[in-house]
N, CA, C and O atoms as a GROMACS GRO file, in nm:
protein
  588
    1UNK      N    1  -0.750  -1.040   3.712
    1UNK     CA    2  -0.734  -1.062   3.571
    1UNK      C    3  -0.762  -0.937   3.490
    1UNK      O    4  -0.678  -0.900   3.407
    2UNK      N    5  -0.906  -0.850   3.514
    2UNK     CA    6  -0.873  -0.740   3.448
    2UNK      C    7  -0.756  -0.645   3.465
    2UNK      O    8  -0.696  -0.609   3.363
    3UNK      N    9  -0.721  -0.604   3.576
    3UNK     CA   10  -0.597  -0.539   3.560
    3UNK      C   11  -0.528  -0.577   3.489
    3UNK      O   12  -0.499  -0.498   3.398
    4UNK      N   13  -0.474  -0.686   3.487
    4UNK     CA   14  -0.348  -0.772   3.443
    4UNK      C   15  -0.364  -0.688   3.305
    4UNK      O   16  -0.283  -0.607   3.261
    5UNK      N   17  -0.542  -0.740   3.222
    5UNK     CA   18  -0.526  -0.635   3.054
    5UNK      C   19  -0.539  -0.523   3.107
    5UNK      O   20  -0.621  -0.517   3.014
    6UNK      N   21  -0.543  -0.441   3.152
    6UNK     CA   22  -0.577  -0.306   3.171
    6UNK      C   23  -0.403  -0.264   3.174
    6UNK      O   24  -0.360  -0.199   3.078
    7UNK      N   25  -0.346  -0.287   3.241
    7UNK     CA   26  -0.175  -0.295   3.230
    7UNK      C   27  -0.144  -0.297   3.093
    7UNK      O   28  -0.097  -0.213   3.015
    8UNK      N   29  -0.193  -0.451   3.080
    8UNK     CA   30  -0.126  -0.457   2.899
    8UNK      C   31  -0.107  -0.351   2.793
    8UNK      O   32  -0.008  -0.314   2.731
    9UNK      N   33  -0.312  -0.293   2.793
    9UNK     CA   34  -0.328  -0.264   2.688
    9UNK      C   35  -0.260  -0.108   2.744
    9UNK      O   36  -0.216  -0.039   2.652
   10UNK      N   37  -0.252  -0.071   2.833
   10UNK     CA   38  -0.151   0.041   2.862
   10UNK      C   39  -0.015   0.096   2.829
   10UNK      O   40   0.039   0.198   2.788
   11UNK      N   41   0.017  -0.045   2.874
   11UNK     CA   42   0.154  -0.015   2.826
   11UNK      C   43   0.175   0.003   2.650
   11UNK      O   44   0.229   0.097   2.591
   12UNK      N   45   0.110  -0.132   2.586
   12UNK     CA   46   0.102  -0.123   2.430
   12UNK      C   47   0.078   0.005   2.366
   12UNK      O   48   0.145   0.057   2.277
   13UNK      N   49  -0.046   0.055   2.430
   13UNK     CA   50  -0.058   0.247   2.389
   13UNK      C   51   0.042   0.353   2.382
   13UNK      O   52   0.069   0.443   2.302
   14UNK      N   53   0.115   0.287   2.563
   14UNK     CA   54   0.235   0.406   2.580
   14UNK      C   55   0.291   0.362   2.491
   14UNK      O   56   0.304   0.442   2.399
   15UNK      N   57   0.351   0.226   2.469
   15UNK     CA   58   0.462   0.190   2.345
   15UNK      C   59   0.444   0.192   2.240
   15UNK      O   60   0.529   0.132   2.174
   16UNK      N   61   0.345   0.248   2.172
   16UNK     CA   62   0.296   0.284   2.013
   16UNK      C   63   0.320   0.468   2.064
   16UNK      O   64   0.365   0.534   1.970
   17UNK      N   65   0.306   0.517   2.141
   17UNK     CA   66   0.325   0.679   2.152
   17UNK      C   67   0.504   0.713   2.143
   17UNK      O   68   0.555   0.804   2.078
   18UNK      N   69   0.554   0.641   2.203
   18UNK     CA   70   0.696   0.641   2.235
   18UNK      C   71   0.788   0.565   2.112
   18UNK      O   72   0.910   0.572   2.100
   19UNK      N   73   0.725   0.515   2.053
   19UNK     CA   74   0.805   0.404   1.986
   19UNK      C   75   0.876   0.494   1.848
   19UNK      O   76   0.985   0.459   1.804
   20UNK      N   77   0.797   0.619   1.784
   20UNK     CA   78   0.840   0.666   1.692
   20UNK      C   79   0.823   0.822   1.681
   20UNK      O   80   0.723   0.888   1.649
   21UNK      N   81   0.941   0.860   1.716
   21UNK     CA   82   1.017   1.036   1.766
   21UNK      C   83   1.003   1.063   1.613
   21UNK      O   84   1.035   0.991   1.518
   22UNK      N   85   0.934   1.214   1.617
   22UNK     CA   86   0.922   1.283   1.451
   22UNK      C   87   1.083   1.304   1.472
   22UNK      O   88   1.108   1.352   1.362
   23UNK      N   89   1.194   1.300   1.531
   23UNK     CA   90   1.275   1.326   1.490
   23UNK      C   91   1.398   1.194   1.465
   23UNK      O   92   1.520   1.202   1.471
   24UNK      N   93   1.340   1.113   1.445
   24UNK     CA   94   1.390   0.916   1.449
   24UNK      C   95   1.383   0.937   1.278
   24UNK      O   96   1.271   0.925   1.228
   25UNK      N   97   1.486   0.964   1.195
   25UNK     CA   98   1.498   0.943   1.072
   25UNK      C   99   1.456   0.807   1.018
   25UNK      O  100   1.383   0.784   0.922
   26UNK      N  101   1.530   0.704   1.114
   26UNK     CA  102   1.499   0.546   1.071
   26UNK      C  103   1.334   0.557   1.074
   26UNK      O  104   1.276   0.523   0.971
   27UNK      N  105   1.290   0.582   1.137
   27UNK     CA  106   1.135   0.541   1.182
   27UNK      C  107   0.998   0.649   1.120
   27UNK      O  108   0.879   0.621   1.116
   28UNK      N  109   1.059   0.761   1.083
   28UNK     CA  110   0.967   0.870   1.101
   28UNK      C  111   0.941   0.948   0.933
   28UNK      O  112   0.840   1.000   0.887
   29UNK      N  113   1.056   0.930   0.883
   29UNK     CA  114   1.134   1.036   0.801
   29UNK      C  115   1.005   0.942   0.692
   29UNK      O  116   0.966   0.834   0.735
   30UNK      N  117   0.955   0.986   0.576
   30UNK     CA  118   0.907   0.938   0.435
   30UNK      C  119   0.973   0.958   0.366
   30UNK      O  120   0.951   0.894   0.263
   31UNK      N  121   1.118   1.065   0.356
   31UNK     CA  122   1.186   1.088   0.221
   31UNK      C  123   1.340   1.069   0.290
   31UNK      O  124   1.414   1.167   0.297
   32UNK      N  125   1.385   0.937   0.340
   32UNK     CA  126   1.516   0.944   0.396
   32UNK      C  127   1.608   1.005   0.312
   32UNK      O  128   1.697   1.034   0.392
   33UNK      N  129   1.651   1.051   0.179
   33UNK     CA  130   1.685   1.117   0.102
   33UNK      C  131   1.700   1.261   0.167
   33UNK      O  132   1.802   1.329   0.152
   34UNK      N  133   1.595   1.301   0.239
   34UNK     CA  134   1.604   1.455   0.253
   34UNK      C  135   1.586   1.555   0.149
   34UNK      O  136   1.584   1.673   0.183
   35UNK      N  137   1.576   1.528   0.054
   35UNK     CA  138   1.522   1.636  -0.037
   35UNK      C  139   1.452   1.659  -0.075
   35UNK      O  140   1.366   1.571  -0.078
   36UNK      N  141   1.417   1.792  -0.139
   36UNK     CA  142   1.226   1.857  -0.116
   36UNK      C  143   1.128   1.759  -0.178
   36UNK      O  144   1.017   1.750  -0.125
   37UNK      N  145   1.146   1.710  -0.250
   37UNK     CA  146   1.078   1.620  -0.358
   37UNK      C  147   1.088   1.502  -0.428
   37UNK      O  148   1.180   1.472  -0.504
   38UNK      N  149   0.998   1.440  -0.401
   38UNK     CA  150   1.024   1.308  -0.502
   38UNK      C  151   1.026   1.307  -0.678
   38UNK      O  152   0.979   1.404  -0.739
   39UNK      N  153   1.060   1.237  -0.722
   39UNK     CA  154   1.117   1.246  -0.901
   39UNK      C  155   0.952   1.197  -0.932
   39UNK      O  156   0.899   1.156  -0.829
   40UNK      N  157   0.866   1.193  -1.044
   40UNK     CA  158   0.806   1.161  -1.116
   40UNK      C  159   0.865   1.070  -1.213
   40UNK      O  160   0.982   1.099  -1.240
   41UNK      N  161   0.816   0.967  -1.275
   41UNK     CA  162   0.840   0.908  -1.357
   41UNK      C  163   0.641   0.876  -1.419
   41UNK      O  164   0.548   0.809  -1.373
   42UNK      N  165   0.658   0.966  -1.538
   42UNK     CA  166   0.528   0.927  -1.596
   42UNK      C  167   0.550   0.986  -1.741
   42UNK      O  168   0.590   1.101  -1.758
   43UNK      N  169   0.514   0.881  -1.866
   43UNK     CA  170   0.531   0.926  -1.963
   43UNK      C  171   0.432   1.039  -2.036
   43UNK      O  172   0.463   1.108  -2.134
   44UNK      N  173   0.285   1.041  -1.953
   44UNK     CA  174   0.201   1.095  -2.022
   44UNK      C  175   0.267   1.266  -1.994
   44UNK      O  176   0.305   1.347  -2.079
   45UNK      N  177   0.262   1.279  -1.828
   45UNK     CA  178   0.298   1.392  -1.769
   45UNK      C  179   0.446   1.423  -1.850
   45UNK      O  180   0.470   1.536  -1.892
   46UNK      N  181   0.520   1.338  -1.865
   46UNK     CA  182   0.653   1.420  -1.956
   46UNK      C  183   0.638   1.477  -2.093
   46UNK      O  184   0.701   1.577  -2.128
   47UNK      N  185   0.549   1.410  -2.173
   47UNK     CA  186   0.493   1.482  -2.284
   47UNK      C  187   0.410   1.621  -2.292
   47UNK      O  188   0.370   1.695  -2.382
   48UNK      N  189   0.406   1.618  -2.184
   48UNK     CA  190   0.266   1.735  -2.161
   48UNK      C  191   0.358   1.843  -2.099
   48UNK      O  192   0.316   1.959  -2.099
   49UNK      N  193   0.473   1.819  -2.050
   49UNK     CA  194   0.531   1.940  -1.958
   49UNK      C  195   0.564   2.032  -2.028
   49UNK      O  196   0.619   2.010  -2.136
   50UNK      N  197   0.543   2.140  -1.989
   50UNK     CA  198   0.643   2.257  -2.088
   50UNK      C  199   0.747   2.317  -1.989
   50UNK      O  200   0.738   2.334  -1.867
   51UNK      N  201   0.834   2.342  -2.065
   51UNK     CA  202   1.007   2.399  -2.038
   51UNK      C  203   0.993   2.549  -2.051
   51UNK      O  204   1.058   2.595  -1.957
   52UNK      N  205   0.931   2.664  -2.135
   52UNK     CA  206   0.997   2.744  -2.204
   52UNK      C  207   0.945   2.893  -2.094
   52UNK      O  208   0.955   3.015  -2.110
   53UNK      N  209   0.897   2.817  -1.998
   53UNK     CA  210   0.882   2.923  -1.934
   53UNK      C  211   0.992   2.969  -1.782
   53UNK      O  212   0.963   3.042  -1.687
   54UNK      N  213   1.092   2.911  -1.804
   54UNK     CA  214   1.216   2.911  -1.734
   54UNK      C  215   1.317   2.859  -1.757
   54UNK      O  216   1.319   2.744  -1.800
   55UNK      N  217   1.429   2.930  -1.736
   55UNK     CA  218   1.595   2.894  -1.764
   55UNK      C  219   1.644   2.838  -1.662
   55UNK      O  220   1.638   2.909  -1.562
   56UNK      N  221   1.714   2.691  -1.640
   56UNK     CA  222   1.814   2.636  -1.552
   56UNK      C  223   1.949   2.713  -1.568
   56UNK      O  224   2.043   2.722  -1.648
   57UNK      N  225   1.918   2.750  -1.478
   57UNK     CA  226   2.039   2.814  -1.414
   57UNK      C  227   2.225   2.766  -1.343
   57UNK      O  228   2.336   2.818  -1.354
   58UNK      N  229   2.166   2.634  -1.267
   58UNK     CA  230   2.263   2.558  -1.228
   58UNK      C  231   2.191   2.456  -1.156
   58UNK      O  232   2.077   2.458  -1.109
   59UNK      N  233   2.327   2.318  -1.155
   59UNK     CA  234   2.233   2.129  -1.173
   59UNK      C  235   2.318   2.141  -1.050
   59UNK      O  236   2.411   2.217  -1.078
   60UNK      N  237   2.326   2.096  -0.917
   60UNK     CA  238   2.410   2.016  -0.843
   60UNK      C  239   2.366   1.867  -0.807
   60UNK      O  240   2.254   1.823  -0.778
   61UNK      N  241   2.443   1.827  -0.814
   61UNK     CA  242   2.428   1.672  -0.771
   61UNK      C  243   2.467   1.625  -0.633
   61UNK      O  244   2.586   1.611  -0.604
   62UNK      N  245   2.382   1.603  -0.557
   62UNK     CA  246   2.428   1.606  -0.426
   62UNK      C  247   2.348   1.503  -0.334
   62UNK      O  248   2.242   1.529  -0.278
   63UNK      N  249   2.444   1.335  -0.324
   63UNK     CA  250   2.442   1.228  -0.283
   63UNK      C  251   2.268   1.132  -0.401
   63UNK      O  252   2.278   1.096  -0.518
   64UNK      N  253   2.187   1.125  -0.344
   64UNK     CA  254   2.050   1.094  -0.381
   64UNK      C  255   1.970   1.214  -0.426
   64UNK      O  256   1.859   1.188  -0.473
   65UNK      N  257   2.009   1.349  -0.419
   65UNK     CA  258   1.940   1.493  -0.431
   65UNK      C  259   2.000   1.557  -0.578
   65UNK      O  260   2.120   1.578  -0.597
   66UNK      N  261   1.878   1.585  -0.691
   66UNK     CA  262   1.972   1.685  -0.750
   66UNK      C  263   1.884   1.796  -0.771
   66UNK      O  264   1.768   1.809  -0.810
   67UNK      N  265   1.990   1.884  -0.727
   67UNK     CA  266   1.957   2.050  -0.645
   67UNK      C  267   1.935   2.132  -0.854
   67UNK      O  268   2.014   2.148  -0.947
   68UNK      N  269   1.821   2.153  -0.839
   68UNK     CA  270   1.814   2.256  -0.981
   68UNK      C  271   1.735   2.402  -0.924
   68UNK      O  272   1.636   2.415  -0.852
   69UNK      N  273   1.816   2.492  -0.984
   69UNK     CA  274   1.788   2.641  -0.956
   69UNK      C  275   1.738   2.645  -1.094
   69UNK      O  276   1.776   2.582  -1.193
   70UNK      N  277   1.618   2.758  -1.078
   70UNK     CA  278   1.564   2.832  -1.224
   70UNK      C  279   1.559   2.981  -1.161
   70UNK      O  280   1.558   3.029  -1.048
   71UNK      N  281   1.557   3.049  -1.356
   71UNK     CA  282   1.513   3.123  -1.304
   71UNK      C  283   1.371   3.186  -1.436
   71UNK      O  284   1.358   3.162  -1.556
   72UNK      N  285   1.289   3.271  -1.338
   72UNK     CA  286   1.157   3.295  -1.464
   72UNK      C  287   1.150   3.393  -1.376
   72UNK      O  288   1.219   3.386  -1.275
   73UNK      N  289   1.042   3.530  -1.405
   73UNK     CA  290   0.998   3.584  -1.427
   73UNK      C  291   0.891   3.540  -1.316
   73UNK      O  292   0.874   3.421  -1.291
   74UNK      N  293   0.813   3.651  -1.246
   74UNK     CA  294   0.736   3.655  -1.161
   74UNK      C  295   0.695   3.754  -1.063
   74UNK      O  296   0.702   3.875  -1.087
   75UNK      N  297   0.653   3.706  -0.954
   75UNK     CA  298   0.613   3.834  -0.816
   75UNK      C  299   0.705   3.766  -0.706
   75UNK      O  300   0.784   3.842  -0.650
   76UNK      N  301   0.705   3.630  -0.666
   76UNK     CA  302   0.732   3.566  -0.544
   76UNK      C  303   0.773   3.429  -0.564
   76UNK      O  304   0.688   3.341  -0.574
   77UNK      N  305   0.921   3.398  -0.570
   77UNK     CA  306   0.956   3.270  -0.606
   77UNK      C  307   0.889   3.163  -0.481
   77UNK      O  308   0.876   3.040  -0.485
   78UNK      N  309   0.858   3.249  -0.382
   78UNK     CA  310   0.774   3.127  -0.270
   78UNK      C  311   0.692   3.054  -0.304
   78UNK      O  312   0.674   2.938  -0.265
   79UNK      N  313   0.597   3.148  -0.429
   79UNK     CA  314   0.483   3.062  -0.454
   79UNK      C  315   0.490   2.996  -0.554
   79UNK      O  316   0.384   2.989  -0.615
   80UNK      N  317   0.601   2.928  -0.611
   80UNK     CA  318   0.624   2.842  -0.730
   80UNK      C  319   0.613   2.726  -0.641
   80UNK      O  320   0.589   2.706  -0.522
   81UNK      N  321   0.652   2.632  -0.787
   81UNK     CA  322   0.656   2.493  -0.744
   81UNK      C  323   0.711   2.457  -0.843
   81UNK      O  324   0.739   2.546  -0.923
   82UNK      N  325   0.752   2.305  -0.879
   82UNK     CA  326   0.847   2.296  -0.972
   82UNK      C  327   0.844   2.066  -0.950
   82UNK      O  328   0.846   2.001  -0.846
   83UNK      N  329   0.838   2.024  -1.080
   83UNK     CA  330   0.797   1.917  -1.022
   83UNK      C  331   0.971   1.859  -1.162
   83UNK      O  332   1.017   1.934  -1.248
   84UNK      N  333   1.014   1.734  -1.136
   84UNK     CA  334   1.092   1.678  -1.170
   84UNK      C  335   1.066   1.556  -1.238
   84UNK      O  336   1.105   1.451  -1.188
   85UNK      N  337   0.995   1.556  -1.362
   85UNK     CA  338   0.926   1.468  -1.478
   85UNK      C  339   1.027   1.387  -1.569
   85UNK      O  340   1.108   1.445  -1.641
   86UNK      N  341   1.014   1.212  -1.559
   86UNK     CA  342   1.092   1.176  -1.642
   86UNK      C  343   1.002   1.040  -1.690
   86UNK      O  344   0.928   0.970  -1.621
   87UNK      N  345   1.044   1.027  -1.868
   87UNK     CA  346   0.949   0.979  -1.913
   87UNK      C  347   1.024   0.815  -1.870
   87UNK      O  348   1.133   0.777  -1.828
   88UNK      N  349   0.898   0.756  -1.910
   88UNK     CA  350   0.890   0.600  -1.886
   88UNK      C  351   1.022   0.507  -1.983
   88UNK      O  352   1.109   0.427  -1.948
   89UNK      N  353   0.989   0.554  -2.094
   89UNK     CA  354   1.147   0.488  -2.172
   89UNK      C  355   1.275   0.548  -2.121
   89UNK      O  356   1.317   0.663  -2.137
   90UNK      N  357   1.317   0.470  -2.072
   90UNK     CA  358   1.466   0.465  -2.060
   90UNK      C  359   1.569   0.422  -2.205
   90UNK      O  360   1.533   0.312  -2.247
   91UNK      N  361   1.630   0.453  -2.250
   91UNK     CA  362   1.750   0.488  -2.341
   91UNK      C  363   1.836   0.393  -2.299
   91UNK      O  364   1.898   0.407  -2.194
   92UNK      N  365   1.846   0.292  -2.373
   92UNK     CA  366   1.898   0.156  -2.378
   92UNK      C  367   2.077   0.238  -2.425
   92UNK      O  368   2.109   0.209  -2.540
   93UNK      N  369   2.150   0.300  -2.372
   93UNK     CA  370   2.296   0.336  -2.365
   93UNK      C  371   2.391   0.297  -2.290
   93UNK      O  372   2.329   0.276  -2.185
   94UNK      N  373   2.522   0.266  -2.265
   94UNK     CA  374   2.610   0.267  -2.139
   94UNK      C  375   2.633   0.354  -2.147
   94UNK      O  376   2.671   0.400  -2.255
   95UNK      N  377   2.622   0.432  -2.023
   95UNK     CA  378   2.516   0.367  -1.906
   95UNK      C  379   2.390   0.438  -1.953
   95UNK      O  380   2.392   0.549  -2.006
   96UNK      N  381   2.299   0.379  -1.934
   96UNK     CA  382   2.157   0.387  -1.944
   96UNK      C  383   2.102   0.528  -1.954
   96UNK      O  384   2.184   0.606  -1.906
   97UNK      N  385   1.983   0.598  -2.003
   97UNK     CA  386   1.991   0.723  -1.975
   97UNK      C  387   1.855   0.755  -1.984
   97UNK      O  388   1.786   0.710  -2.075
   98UNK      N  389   1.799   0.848  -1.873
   98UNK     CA  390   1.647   0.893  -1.869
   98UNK      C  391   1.678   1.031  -1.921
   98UNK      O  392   1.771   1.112  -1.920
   99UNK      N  393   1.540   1.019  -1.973
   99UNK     CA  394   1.492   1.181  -2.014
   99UNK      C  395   1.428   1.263  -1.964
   99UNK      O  396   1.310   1.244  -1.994
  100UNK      N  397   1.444   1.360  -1.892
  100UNK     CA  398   1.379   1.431  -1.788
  100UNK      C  399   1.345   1.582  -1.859
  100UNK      O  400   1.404   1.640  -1.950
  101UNK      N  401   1.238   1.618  -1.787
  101UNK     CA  402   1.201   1.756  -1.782
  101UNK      C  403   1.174   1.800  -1.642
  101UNK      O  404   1.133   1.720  -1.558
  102UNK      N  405   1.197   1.938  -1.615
  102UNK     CA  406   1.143   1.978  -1.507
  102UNK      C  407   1.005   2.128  -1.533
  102UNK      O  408   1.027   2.225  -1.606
  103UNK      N  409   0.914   2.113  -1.478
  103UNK     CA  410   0.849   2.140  -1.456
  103UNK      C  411   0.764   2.250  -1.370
  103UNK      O  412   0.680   2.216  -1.286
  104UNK      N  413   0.807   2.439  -1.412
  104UNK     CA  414   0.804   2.475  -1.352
  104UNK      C  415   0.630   2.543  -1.280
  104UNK      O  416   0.542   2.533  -1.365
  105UNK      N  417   0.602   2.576  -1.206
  105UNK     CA  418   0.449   2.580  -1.220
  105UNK      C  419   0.432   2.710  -1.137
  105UNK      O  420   0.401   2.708  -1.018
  106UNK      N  421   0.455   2.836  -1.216
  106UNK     CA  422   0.431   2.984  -1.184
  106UNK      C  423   0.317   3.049  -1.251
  106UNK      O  424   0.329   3.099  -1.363
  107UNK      N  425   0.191   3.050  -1.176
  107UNK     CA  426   0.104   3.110  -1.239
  107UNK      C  427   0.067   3.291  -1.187
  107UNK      O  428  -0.040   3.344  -1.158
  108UNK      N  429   0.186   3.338  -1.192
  108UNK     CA  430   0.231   3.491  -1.157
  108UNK      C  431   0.225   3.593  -1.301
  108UNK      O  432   0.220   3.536  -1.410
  109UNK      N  433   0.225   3.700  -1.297
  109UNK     CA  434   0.234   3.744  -1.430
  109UNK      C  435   0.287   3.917  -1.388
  109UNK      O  436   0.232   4.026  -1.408
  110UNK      N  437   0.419   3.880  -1.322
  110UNK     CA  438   0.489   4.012  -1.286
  110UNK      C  439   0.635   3.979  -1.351
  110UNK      O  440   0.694   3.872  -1.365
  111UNK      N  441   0.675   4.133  -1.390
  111UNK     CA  442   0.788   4.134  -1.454
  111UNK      C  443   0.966   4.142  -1.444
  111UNK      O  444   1.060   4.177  -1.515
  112UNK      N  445   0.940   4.080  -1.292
  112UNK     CA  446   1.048   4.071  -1.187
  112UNK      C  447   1.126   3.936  -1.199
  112UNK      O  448   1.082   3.827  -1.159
  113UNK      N  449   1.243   3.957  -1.257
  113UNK     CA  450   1.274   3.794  -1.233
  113UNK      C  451   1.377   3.761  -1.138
  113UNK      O  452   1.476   3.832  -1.125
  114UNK      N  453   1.347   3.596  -1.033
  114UNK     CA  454   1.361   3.534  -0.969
  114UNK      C  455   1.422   3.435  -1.006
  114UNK      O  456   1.428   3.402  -1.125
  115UNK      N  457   1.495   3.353  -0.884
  115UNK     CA  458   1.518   3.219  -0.894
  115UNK      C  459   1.498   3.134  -0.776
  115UNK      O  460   1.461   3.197  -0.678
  116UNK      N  461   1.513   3.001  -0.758
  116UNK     CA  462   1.415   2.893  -0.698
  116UNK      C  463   1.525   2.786  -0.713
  116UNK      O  464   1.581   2.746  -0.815
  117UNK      N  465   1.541   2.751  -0.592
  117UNK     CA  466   1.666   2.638  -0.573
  117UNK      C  467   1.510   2.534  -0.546
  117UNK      O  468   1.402   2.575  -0.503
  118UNK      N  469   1.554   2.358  -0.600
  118UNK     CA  470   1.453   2.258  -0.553
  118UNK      C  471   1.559   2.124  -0.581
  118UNK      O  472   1.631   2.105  -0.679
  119UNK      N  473   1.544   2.060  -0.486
  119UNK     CA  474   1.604   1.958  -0.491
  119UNK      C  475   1.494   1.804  -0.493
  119UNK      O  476   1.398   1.790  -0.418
  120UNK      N  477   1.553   1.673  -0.625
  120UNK     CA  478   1.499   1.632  -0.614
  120UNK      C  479   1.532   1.490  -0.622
  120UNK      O  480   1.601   1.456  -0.718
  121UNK      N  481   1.486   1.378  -0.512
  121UNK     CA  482   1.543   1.277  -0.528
  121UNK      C  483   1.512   1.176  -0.649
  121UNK      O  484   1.412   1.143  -0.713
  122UNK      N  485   1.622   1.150  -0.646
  122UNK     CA  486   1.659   1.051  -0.821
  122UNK      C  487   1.676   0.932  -0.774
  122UNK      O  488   1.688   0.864  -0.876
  123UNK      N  489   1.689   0.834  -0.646
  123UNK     CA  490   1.674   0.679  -0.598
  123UNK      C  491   1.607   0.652  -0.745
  123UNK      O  492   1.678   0.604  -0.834
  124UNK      N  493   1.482   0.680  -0.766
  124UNK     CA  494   1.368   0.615  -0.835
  124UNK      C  495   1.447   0.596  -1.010
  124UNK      O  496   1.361   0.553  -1.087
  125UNK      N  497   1.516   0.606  -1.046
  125UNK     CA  498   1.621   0.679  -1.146
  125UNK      C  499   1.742   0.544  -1.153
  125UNK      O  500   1.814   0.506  -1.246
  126UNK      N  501   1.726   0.496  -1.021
  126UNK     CA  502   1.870   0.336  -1.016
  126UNK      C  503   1.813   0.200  -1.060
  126UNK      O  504   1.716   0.139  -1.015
  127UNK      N  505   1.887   0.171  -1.148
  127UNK     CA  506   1.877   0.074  -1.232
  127UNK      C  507   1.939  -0.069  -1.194
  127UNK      O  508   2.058  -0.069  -1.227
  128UNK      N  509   1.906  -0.167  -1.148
  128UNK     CA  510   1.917  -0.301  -1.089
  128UNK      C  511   2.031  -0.378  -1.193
  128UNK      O  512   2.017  -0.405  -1.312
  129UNK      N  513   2.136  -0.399  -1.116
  129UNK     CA  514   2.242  -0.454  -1.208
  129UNK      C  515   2.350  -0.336  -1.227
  129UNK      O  516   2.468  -0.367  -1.210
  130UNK      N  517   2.322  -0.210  -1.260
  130UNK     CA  518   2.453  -0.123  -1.295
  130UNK      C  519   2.431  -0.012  -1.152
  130UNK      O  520   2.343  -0.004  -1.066
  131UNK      N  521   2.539   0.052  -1.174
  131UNK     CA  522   2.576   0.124  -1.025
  131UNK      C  523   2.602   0.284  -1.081
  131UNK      O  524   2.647   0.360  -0.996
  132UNK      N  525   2.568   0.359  -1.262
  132UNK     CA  526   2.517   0.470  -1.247
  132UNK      C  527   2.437   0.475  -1.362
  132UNK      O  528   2.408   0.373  -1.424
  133UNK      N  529   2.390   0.620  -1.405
  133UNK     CA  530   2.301   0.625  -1.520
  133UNK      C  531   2.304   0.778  -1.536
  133UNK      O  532   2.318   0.863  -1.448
  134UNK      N  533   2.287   0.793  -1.677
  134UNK     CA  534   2.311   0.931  -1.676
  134UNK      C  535   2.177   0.968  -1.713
  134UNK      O  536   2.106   0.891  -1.777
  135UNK      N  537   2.130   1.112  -1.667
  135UNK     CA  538   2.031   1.216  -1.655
  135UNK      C  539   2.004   1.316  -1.757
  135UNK      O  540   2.040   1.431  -1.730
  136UNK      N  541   1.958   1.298  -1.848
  136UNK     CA  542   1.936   1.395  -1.933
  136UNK      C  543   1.845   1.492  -1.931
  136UNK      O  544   1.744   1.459  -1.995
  137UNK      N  545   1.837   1.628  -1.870
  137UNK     CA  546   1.775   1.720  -1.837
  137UNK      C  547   1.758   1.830  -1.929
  137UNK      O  548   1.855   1.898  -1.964
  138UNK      N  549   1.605   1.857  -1.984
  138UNK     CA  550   1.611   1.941  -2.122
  138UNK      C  551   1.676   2.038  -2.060
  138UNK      O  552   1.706   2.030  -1.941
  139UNK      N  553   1.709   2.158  -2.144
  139UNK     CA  554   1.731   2.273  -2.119
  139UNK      C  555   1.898   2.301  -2.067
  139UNK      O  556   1.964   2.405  -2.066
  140UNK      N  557   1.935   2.153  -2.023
  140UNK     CA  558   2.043   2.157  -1.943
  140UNK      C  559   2.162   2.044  -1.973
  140UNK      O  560   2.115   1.951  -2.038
  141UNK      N  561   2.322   2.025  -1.938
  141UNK     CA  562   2.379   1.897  -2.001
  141UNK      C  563   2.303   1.789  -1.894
  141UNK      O  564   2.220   1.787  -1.804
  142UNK      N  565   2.408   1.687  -1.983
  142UNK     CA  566   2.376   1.530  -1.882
  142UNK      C  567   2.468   1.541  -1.748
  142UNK      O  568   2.578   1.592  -1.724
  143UNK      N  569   2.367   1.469  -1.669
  143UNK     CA  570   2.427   1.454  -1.530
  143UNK      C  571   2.404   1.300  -1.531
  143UNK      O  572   2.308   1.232  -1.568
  144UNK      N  573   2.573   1.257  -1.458
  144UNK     CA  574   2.609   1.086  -1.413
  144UNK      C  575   2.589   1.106  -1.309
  144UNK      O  576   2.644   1.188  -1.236
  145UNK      N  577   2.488   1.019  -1.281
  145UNK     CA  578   2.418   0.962  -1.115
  145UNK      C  579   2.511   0.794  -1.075
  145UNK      O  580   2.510   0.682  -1.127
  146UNK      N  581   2.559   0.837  -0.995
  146UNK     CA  582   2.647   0.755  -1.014
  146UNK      C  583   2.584   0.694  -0.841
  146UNK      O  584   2.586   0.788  -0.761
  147UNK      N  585   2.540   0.577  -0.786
  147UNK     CA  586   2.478   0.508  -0.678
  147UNK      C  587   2.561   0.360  -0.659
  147UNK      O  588   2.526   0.280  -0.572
   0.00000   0.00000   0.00000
């Protein structure tokens, strides 16, 4: 009888080790989207963001991902970061429309300027009942997210 669990709880171990490959998208992945970042949605943080310390450069829209390049001023676009802020009211329009800021976060103070591709998923952005919504990004036009 002990064997019999000693088997069990063996195998159950091996089959919790085996059961989920870092490379098993279904099973493994946290951002099935694939893109660098998740969207924010917080009204306090959208009020508080500031814009004026970088120019959008170019928006792509690409499936669940939207790819924004900046560019600012700096030493090393590696060490930026850049977060994708949209406030809590949504804009009662057809089709519907959020207000976004992005958020760049360079605390560099060299006189070299750079740019910084970041892509960021917008899922969080789809609205139950309609199938797109458009994106209003300061600094930049509207983008139709169309899901």
């Amino acid at each position: 009888m002990n064997k019999r669990i000693f088997f069990n709880l063996l195998f159950i171990i091996m089959l919790a080790f085996v059961s989920c490959k870092g490379d098993d998208s279904n099973c493994c992945n946290p951002n099935p989207t694939n893109c660098n970042k998740f969207s924010v949605i917080d009204e306090i943080k959208y009020q508080q963001t500031n814009t004026s310390n970088y120019t959008i450069t170019n928006v792509v829209l690409n499936g669940d991902c939207l790819e924004i390049t900046v560019s600012s001023s700096g030493c090393d676009p590696k060490n930026w970061d850049m977060n994708f802020i949209a406030s809590e009211v949504v804009v009662e329009t057809l089709p519907n429309q959020w207000n976004v800021k992005v958020a760049l976060i360079n605390n560099e103070a060299c006189q070299s300027v750079f740019q910084k591709t970041m892509s960021f998923d917008l899922t969080p952005f789809k609205i139950t009942g309609q199938n797109q919504v458009q994106i209003k990004i300061q600094g930049w036009n509207n983008i139709m997210y169309q899901y």
